[in-house]
C-alpha positions as a Markdown table, in Angstrom:
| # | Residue | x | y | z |
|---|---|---|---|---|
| 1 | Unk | 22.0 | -24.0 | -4.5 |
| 2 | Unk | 21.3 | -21.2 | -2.4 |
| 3 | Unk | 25.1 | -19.6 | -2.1 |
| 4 | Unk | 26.2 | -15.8 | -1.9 |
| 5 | Unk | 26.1 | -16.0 | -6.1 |
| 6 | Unk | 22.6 | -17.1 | -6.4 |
| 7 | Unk | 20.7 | -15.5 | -9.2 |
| 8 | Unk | 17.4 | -15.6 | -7.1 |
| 9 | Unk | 15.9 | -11.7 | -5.7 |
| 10 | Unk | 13.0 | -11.0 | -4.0 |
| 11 | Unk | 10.2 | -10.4 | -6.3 |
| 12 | Unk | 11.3 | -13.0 | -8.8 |
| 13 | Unk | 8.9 | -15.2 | -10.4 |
| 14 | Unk | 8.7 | -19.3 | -10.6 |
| 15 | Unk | 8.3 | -21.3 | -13.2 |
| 16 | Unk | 4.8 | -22.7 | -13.3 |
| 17 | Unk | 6.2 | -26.0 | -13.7 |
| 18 | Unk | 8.4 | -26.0 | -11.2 |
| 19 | Unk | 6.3 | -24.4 | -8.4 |
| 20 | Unk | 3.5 | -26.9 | -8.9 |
| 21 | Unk | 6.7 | -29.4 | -7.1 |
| 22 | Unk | 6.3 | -27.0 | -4.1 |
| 23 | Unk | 4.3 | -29.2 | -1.5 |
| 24 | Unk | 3.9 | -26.1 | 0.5 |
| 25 | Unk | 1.6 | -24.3 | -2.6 |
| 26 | Unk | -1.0 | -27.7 | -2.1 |
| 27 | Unk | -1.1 | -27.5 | -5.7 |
| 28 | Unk | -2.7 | -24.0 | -5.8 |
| 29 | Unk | -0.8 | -22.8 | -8.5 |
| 30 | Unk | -2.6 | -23.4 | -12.1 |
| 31 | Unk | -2.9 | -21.0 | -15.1 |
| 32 | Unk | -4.3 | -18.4 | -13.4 |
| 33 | Unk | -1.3 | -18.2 | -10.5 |
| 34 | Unk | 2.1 | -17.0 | -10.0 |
| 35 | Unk | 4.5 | -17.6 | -7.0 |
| 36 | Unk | 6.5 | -15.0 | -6.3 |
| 37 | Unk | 9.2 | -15.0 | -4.1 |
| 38 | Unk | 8.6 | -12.7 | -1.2 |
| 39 | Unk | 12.5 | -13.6 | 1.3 |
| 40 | Unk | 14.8 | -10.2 | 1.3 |
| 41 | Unk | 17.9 | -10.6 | -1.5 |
| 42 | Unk | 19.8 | -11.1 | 1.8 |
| 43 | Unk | 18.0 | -13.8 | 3.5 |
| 44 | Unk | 17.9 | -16.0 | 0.8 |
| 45 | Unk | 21.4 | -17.5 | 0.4 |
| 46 | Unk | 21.9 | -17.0 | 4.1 |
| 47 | Unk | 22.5 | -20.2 | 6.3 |
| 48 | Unk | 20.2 | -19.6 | 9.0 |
| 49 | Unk | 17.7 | -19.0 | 7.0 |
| 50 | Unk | 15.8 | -22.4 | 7.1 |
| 51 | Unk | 13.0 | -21.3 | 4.3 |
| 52 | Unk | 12.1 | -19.2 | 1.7 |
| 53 | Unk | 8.9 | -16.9 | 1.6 |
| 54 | Unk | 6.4 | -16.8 | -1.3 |
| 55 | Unk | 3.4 | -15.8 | -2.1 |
| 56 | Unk | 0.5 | -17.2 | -4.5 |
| 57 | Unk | -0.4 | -14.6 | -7.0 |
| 58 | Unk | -3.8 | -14.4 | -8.4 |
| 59 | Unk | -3.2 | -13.3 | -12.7 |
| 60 | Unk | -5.5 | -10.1 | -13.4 |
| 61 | Unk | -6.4 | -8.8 | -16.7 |
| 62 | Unk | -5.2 | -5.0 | -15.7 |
| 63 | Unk | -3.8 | -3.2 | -13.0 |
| 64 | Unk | -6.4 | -1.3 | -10.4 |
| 65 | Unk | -4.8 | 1.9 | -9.4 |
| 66 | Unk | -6.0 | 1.3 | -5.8 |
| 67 | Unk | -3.4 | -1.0 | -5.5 |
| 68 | Unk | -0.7 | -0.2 | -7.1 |
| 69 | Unk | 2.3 | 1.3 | -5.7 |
| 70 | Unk | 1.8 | -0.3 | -2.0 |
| 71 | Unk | -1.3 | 1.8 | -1.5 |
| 72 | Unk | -3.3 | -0.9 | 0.2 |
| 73 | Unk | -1.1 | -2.8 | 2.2 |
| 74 | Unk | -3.0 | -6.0 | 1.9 |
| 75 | Unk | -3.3 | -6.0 | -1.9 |
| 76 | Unk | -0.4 | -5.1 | -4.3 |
| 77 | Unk | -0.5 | -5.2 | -8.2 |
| 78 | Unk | 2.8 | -6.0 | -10.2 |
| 79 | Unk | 3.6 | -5.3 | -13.5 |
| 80 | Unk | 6.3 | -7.6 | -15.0 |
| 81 | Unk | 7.6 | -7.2 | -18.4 |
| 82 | Unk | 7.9 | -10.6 | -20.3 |
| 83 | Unk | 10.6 | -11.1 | -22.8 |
| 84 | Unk | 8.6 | -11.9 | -26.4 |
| 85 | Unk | 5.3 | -11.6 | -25.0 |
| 86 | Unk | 2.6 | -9.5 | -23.3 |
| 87 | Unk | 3.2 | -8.6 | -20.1 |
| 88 | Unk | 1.8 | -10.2 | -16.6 |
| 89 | Unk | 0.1 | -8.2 | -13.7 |
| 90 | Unk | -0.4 | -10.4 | -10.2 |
| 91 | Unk | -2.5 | -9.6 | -7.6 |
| 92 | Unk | -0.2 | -10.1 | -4.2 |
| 93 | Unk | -2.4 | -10.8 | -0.8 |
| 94 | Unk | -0.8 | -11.8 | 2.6 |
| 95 | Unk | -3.2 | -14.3 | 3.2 |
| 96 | Unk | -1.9 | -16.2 | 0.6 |
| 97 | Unk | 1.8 | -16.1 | 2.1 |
| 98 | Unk | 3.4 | -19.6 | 1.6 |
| 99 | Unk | 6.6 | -21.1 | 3.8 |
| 100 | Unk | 8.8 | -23.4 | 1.7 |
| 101 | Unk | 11.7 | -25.3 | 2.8 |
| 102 | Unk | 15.0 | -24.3 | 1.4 |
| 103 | Unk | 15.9 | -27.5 | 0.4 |
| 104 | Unk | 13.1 | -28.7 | -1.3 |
| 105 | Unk | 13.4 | -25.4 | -2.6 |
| 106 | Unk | 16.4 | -25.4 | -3.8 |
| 107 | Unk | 16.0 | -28.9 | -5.4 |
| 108 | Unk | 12.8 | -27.8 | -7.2 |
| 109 | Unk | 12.2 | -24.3 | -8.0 |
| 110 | Unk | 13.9 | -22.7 | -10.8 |
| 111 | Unk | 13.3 | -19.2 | -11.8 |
| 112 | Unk | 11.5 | -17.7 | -14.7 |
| 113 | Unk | 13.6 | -15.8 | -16.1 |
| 114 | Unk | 11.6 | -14.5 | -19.1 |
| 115 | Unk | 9.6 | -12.6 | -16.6 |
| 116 | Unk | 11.4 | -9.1 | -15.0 |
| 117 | Unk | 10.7 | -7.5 | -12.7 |
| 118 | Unk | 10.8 | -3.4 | -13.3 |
| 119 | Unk | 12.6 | -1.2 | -10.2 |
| 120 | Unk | 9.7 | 0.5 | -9.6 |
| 121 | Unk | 7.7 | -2.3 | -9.1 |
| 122 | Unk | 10.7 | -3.8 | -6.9 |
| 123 | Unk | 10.5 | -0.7 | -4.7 |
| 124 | Unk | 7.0 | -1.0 | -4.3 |
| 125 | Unk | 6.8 | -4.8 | -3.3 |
| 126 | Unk | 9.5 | -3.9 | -0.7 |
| 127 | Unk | 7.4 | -1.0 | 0.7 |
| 128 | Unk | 4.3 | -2.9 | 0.8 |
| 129 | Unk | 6.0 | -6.0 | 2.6 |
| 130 | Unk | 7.0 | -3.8 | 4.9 |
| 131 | Unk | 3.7 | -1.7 | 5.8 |
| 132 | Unk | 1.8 | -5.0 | 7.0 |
| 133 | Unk | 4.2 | -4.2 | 10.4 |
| 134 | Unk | 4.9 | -0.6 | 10.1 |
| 135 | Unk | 1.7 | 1.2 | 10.1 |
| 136 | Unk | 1.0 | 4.0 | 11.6 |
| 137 | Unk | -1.9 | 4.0 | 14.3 |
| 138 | Unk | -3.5 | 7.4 | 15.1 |
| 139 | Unk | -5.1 | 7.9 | 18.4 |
| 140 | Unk | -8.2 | 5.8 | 19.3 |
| 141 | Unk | -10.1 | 9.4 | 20.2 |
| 142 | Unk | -9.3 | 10.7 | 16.7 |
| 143 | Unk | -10.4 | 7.4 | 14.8 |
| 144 | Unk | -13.1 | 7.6 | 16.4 |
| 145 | Unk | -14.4 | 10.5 | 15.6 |
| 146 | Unk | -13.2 | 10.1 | 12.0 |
| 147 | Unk | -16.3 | 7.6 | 11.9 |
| 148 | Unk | -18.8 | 10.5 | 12.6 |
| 149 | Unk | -22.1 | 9.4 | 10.0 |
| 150 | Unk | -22.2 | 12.6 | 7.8 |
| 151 | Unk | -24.5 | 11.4 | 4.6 |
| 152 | Unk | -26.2 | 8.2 | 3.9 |
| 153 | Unk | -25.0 | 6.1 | 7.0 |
| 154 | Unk | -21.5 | 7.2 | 5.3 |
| 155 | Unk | -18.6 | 8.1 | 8.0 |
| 156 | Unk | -16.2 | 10.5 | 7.3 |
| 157 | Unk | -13.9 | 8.1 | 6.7 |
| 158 | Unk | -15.9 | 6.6 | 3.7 |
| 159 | Unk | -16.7 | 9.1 | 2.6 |
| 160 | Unk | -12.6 | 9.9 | 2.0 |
| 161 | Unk | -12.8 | 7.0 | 0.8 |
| 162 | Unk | -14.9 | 7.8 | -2.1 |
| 163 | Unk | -13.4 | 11.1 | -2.4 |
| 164 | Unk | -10.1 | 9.6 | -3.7 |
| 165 | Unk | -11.0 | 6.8 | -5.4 |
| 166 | Unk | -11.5 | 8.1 | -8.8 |
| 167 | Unk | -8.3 | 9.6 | -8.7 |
| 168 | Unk | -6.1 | 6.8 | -6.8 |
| 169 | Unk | -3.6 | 6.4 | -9.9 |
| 170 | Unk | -2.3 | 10.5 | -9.4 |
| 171 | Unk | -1.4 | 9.8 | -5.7 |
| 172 | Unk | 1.3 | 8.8 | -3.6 |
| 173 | Unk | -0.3 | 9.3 | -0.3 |
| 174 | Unk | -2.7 | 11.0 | 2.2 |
| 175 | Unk | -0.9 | 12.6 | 4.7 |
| 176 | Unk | -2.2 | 13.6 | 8.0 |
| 177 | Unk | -0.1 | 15.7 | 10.6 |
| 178 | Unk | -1.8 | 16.5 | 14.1 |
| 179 | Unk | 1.1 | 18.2 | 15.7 |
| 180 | Unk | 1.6 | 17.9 | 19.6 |
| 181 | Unk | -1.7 | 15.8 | 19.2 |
| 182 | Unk | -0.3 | 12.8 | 17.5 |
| 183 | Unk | -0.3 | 10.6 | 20.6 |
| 184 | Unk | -3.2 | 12.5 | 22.4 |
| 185 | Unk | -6.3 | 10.9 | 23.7 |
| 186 | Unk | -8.0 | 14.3 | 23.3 |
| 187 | Unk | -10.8 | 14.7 | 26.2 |
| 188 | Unk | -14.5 | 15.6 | 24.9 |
| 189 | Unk | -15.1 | 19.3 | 23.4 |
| 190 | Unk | -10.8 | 19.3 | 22.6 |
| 191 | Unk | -10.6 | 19.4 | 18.8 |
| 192 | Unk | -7.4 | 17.7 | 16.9 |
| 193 | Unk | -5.8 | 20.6 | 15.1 |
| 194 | Unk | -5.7 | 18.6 | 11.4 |
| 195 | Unk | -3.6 | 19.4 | 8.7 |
| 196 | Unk | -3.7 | 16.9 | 5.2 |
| 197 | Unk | -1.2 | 16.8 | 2.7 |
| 198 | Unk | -2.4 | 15.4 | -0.8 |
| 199 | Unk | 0.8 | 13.9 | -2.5 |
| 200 | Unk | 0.8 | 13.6 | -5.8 |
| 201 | Unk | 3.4 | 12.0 | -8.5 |
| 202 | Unk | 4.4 | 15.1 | -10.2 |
| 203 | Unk | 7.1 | 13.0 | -12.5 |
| 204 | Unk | 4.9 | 10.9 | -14.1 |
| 205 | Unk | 1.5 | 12.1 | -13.4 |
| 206 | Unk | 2.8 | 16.1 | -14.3 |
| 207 | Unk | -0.1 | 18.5 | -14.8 |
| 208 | Unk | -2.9 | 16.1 | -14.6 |
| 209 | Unk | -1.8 | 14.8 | -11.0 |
| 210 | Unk | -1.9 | 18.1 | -9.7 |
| 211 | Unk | -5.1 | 19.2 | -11.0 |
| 212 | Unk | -6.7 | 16.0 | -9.6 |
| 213 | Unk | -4.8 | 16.4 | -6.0 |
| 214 | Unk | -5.7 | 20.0 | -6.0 |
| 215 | Unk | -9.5 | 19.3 | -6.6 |
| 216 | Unk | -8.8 | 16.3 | -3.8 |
| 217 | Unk | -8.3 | 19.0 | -1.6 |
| 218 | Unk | -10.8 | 21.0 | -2.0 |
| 219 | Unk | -13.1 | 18.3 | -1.3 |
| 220 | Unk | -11.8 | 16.9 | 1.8 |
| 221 | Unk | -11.4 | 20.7 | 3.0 |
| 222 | Unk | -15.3 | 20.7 | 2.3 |
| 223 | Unk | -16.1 | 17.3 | 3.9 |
| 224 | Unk | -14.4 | 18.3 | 6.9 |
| 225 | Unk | -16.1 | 21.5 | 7.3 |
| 226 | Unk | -19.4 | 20.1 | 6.4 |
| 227 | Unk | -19.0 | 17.3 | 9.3 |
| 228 | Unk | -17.2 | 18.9 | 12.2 |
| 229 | Unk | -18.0 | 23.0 | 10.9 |
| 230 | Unk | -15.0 | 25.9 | 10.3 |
| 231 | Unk | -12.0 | 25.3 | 12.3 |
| 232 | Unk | -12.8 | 28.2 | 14.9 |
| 233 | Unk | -16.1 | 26.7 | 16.0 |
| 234 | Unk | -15.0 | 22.9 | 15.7 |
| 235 | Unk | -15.0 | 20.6 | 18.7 |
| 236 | Unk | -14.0 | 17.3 | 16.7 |
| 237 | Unk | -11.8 | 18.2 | 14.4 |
| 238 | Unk | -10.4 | 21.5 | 12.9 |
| 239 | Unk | -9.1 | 21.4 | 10.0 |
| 240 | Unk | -6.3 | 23.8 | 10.1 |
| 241 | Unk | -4.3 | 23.2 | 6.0 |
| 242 | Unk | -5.5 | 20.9 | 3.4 |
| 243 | Unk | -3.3 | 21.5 | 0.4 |
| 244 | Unk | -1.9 | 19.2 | -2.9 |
| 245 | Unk | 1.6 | 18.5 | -2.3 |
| 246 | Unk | 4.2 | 17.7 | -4.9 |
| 247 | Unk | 6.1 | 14.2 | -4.4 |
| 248 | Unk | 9.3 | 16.0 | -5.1 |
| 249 | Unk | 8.9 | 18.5 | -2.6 |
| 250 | Unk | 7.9 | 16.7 | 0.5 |
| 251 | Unk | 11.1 | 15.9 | 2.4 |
| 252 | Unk | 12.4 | 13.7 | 5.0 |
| 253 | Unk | 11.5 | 16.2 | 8.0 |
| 254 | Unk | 8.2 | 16.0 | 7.1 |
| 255 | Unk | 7.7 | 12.4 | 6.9 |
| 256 | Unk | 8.9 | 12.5 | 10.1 |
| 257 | Unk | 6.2 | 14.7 | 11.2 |
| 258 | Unk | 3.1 | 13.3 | 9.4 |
| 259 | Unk | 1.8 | 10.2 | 9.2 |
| 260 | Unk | 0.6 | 8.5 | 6.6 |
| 261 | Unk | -3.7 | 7.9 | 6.4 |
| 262 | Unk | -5.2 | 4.4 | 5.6 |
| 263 | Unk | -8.7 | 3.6 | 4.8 |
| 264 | Unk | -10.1 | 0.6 | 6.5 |
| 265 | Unk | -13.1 | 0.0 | 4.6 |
| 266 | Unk | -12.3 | -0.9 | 1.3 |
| 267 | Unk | -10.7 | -3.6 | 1.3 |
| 268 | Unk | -13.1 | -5.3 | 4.5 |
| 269 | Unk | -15.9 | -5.1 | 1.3 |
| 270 | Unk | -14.1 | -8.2 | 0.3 |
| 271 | Unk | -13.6 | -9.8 | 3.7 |
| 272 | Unk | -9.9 | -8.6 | 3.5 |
| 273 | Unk | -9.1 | -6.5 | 7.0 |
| 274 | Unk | -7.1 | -3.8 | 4.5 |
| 275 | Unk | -6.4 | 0.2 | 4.0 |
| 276 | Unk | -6.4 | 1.8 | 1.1 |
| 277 | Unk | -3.0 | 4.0 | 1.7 |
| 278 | Unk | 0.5 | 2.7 | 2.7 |
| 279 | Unk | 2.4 | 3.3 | 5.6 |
| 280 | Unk | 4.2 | 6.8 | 6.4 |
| 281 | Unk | 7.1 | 5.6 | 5.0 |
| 282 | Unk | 9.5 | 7.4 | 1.9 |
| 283 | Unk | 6.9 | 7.1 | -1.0 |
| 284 | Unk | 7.8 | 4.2 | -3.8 |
């Protein structure tokens, strides 16, 4: 049963056994799938909740960096450690969201409890679940002119894109602040006045992390330059700051001034309407 004491937390892994019961899966879970349960620790023994969330988990051979941490808010790899054996990594998409009723839930599923869960990887589904709702949208003018063709029938966005890639697993996030321009439909000739932050994990990505978010820098300083020209003579965008940024230094105020940058285009390469960065929310 579902009560107060219930051993179930969001994030937990069935059984395969047991969610192959789950009429709601239509039998979509095989060797190659997880369910894990997506319903907040709170909602799950409460009484008005009439169902419980989950979600169909592809198994991958390896993590991608892109999406780890809640970077893409469509796609989310977890790492869970498993008692006696190698460890799993599950590929999370929305579009494989599952309602089941609690009570065939509760009659059938039972939990896997030789598979954990680590609090990082805790923190992160919770971030990501949340950025499908909470992202931040920039102003249409700005977006727009973010998609300026600048090399190859590549936009400035792609080519962002391409510029952090390689180094995806050093970062936390891409931040963008536009000042007293952040809900401006700038007219024609009026530049956005951009400044980028380039977080990076100093705890666990130390020296490296900064070298890589550093050198980040320096190329989106040059691609923004090169596209729009220096920030006196810009009409676009000027690029006012573009620096690497420590994870341990950025601080609540400034969250609250900056938003958070997502890239649309990767994950559309695989029909998936995605962004490569999370929401502008306290980095996982």
């Amino acid at each position: 049963m579902l009560t107060r004491d219930t051993d179930w937390r969001q994030g937990d892994l069935l059984t395969q056994e047991t969610a192959a019961k789950l009429t709601a899966l239509d039998s979509a879970v095989g060797e190659a799938h997880r369910v894990v349960v997506i319903t907040h620790d709170c909602d799950l023994p409460n009484d008005s909740e009439t169902s419980v969330e989950v979600i169909v988990a592809d198994v991958v051979s390896a993590p991608n960096a892109q999406f780890s941490y809640a970077k893409n808010p469509r796609k989310l790899h977890l790492g869970y450690e498993v008692t006696g054996g190698q460890s799993v990594v599950v590929e999370l998409r929305h579009a494989e969201r599952r309602i089941v009723p609690k009570g065939e839930f509760e009659k059938y599923a039972a939990r896997d409890g030789h598979a954990s869960l680590p609090i990082d990887g805790k923190r992160a589904l919770k971030q990501w679940l949340a950025a499908r709702y909470g992202r931040p949208a920039f102003p249409n003018a700005f977006e727009s002119r973010l998609r300026k063709v600048v090399s190859k029938k590549n936009s400035v966005e792609r080519q962002i894109g391409k510029i952090l890639e390689p180094e995806a697993k050093h970062l936390v996030g891409l931040f963008f602040d536009l000042g007293e321009q952040r809900s401006a439909e700038a007219p024609a000739g009026e530049p956005y006045a951009l400044s980028i932050s380039v977080v990076y994990d100093a705890t666990e990505g130390g020296t490296q992390a900064r070298q890589s978010a550093e050198m980040i820098a320096g190329q989106l300083r040059e691609l923004f330059e090169q596209a729009y020209g220096k920030p006196d003579t810009a009409t676009d965008i000027a690029i006012d700051a573009c620096e690497a940024v420590a994870d341990t230094a950025i601080t609540l105020a400034d969250l609250r001034r900056v938003d958070q940058w997502r890239l649309e285009y990767i994950s559309l390469n695989d029909h998936d309407h995605g962004n490569f960065l999370p929401v502008g929310e306290t980095p996982a």
